[in-house]
N, C-alpha and C positions, 0 to 999 in steps of 0.2 A: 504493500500500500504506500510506503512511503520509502524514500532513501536516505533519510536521515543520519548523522554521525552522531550516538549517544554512548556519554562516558558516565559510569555509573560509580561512584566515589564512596566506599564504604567498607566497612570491615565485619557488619551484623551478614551471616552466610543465609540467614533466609531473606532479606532484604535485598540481598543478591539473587537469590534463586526468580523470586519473586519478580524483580526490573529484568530478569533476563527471560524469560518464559514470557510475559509483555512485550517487550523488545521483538523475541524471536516474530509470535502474533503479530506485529506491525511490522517487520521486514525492515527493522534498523539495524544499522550495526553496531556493535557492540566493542566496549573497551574498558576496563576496568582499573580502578586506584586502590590501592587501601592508606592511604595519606595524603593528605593537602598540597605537599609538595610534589609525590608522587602524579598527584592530579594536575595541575601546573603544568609538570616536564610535559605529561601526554597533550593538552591543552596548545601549547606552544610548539607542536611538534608537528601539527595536522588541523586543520578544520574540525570545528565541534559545533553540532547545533544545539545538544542537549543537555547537561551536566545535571544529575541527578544526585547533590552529598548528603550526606548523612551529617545532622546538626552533630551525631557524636566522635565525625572524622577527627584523627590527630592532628593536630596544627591548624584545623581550619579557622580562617579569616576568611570570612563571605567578600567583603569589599574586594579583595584580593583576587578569590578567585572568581568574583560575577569581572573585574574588567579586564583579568584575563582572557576568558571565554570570549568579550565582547571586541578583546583587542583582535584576536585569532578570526571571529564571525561577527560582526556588528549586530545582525539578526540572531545571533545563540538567545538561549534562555535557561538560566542557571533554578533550579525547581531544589528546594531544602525538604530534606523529608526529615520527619522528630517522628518520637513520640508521643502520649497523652501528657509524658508529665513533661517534656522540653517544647511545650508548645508556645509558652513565652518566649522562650530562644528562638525558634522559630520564626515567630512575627518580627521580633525584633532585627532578624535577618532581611527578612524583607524589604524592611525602612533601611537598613544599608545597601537594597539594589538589587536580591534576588527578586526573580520575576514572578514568583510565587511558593508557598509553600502545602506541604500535605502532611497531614497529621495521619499518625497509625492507628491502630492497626491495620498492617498491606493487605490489599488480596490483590491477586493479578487482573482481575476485569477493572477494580481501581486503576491502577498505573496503567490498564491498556488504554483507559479513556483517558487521563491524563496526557499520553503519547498521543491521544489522536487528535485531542483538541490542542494543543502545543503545535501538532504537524498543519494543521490547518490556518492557524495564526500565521505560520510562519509559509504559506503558502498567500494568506493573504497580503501578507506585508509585504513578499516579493511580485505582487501583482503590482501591487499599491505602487511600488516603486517603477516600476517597467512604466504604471501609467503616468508616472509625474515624469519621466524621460522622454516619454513619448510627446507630451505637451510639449515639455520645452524644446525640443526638436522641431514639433511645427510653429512654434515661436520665433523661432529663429535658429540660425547653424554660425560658430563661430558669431561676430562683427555682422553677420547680413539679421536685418530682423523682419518676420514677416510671417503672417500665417495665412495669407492665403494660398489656392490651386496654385498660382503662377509660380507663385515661391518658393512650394512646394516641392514641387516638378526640378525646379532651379538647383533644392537641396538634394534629389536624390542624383541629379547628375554631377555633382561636388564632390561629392562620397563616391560616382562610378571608377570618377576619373584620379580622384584625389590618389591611387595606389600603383596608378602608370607615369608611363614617361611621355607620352604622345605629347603632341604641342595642341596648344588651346587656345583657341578665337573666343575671347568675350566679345560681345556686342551690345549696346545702349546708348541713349543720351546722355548728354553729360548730366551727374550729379545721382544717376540709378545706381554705382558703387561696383561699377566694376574690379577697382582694385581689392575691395573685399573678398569679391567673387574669388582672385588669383591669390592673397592671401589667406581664405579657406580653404580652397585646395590644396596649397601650401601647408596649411597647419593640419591638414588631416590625412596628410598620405605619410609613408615611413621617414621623409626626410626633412620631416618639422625642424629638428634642429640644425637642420644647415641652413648656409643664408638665406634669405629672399630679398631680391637687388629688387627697387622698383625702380624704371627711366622713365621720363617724361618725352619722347621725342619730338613732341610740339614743342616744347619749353628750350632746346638744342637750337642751339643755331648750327647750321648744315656743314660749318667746318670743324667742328667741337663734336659733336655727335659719333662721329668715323672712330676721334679717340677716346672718346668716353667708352664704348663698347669694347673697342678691339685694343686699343692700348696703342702706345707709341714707342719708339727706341730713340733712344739719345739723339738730336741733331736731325731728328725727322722731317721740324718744322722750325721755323721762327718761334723761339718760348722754348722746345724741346729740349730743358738743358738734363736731364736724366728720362731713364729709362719709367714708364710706366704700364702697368698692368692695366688691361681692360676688364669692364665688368663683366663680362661673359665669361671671362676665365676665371674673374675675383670670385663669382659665385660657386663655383667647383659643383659639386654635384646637388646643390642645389636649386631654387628656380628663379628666372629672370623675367621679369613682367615689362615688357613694352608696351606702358601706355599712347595711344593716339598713335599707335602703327603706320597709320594712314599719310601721318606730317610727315614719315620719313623719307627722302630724296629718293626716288627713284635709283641715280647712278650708287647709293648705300645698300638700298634693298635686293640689288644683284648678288653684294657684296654678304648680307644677311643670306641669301639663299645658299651659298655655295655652302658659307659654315654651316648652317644645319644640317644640308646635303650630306658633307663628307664628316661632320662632326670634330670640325679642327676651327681655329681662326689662326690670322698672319696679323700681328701688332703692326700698324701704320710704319714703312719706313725698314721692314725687315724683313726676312726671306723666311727666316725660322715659325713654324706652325705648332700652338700649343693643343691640346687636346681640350676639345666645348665638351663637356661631360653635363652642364647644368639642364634641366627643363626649360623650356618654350612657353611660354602663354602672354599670347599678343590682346588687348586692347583697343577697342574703336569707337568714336561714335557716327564714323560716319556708311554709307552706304558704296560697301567695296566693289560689287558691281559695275554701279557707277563710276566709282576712280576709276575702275579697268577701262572702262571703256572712252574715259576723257584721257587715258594712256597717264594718269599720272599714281598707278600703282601696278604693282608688274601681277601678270595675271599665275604665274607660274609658284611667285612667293602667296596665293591667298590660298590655292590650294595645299601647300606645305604647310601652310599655318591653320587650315580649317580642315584639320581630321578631325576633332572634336569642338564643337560652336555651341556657345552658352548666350541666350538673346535676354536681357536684362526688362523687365516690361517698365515704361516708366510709372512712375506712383500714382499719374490720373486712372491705369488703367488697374491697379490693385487699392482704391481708397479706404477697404476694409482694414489695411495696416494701417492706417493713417494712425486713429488710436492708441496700437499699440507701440506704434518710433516715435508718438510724443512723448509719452509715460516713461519711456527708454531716456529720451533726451532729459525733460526735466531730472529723471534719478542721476543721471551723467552728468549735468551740469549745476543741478540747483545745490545749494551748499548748507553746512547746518543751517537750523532755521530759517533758509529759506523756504520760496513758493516750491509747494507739493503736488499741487492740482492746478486743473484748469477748468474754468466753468464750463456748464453744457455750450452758451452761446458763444463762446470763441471758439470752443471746439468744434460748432454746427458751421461756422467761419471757414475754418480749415479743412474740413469735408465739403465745403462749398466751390472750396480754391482748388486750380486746376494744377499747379505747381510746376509752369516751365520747367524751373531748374532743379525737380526732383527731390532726392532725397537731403541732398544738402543743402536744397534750402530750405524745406522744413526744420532741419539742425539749425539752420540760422536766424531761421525766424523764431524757436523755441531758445536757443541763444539770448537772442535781443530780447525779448518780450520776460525773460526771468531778469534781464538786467535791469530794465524800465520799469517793470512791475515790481508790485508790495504782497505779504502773505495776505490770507491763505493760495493764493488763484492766480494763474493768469487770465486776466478780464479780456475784452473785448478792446477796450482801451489799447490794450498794450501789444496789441498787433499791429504789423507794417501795414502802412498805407497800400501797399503793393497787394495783400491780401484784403483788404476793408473794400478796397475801389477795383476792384476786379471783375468782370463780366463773372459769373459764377454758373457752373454745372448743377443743373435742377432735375433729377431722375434723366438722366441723358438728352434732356432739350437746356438749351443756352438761357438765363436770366441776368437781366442786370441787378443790381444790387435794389431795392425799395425805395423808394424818396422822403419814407420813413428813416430810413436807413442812413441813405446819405447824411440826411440834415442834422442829425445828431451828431454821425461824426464830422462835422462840417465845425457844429457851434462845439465840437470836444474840442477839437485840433485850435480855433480859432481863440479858446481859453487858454489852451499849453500855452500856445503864441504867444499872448501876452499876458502871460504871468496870471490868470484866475482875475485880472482887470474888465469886468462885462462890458463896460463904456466905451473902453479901444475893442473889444471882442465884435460891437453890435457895428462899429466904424468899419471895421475889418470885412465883416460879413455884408455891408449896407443896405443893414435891416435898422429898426429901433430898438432903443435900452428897454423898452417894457417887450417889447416881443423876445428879446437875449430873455429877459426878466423867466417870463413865461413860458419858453422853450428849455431854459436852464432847471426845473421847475416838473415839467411834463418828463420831460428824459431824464428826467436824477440825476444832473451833471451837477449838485451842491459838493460834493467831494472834491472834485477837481477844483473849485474856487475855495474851499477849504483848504485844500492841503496847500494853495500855491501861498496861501497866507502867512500858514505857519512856518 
């Protein structure tokens, strides 16, 4: 019934007989102490789920031996058996950490049920646990965070690839977190602890780029006054993420294909070839295709680079995360005592916004809005203008923002401006001081003329 590791701790030969004849009935196996310490050595020697001692073992200290068992098995369960008359030792056992105790006199359908409801606990607990793993996995993998299908799908291709060598095309707009993508595969294949170079090759300018990668020898160039290592060899058997692949010069990318081809590079300037041992995974936001076909990416490196292609969706099209990368951002960035939360309507805000720039700017706008804002919340207030005046996504038809809407944050902004002063607020807006008055009033903007006071 069960495959249990039970070590039964005791010196009384029917209390033996007794846990073993039980034992045998439940299909556990069996290991025996007749001392405290004795029980320890075996404890520390193997997996125990079950420790059964006897309150009148030699040497026993229960603290001792409940967090050995628990050092050996987290899930073990140390069970005290007494007698009628050590039944206060017994309890008192307990309160030092065993998981239960059993008063005598044994019989063996006792201890079999004993064993069975033990075995099932700990059947529950290991379920329990696979389902809290399982959540946090569709929560997020490594740095990516996300529970929906799209992200899903994302994480199980992370994990196919994350234990090969193949080279890997991320693909997305800027700010969906491709170098995530390349640093989780990174961190979950055998070779997490060797490097991970990230290059920006947008960010190279086209003569700097050649030795950044492949390295240079003395006297190569103008500047060249020692020999330098390129990153592709710097990384050795670890991996190399070329973000914005696309930016790289054509006359370079010939140069990249050869070295992955033959799995060597030549340092700028020298004849000598070291061995590329590192992994591949290229980065893009744009549409490779397309380059190939305007001839300004070689058609020959998109196929070396796409055996395996990861398409990143951006965040309009997964807004169910939206929720859970703010909750993420605030714990990341908000500091003791700071904002925890964020109300429903800045939230309903941020599910409304379509988010160009993805996932980093949601970090950014959760950034700024914890810096601007006060506990408990981030309000409505303390969001970018960029999301407040935005055309906004309404069940998949286009809506402008209300003219309710606007106008409050018209007379909010027009307060910040000047100072919580309504007289320059109503000149600023040109409207009147009793209409500021009355709209200040109807929208509950007194906080804001409050606080610019104080």
């Amino acid at each position: 019934m069960t495959d249990m590791q039970l070590l039964i701790a005791s010196q009384d030969q029917s209390l033996l007989d007794a846990s073993l004849r039980a034992a045998k009935r439940m299909k556990c196996e069996v290991r025996s102490a007749a001392t405290a310490s004795a029980a320890i050595d075996l404890i520390t020697g193997g997996e125990v789920d079950i420790v059964l001692a006897d309150i009148q073992l030699p040497g026993l200290r229960v603290p001792e031996l409940v967090e050995a068992a628990r050092r050996c098995s987290p899930e073990s369960s140390t069970i005290v058996l007494a007698g009628a008359e050590n039944a206060a030792l017994a309890q008192q056992a307990v309160r030092q950490g065993a998981h239960d105790c059993l008063i005598g006199p044994f019989d063996v359908a006792e201890l079999e049920n004993l064993l069975e409801r033990l075995a099932n606990e700990r059947r529950m607990s290991q379920e329990n646990r696979m389902l809290r793993q399982q959540l946090e996995a569709r929560q997020g993998l490594g740095a990516l965070i996300g529970a929906s299908a799209k992200m899903q799908r994302i994480y199980e291709i992370v994990l196919k690839v994350a234990n090969k060598r193949h080279p890997v095309l991320v693909l997305g707009e800027s700010g969906t977190g491709k170098e995530l993508v390349a640093r989780a595969i990174h961190s979950y294949g055998p070779w997490r602890d060797l490097p991970f170079v990230p290059v920006d090759c947008g960010a190279l300018s086209p003569t700097l780029i050649e030795s950044e990668l492949f390295g240079h020898v003395r006297g190569a160039f103008t500047g060249a006054n020692q020999n330098r290592q390129g990153l592709l060899a710097a990384a050795g058997k670890g991996t190399v993420f070329l973000d914005e692949i696309a930016e790289m010069p054509v006359e370079l990318q010939s140069k990249l294909l050869r070295a992955i081809q033959e799995r060597e590079v030549r340092p700028v300037g020298s004849n000598q070839r070291t061995p590329l041992e590192a992994r591949i995974i290229a980065g893009t936001n744009q549409h490779l295709e397309g380059a190939i076909t305007r001839g300004t990416f070689r058609k020959d490196l998109f196929f070396r680079l796409n055996v395996v292609s990861i398409k990143l969706p951006p965040l309009r099209e997964r807004k169910n995360d939206i929720p859970l990368l703010v909750h993420h951002f605030i714990d990341r960035y908000s500091g003791a005592g700071g904002i925890k939360h964020i109300s429903d309507e800045a939230m309903s805000r941020l599910m409304n916004y379509d988010w160009p720039g993805n996932v980093r700017e949601l970090e950014n706008c959760i950034q700024r809005s914890l810096a601007l804002g006060s506990p408990p919340e981030i309000q409505v207030k303390d969001l970018p203008s960029s999301v407040l005046y935005s055309i906004e996504s309404d069940g998949g038809r286009q809506r402008f923002s209300t003219l309710r809407e606007r106008e409050r944050d018209a007379i909010r902004q027009a307060l910040e401006m000047t100072g919580g002063d309504r007289l320059q607020a109503a000149k600023l807006l040109g409207i009147g001081k009793t209409t500021v008055y009355r709209k200040i009033k109807e929208y509950e903007l007194d906080h804001i003329v409050n606080s610019m006071r104080t």
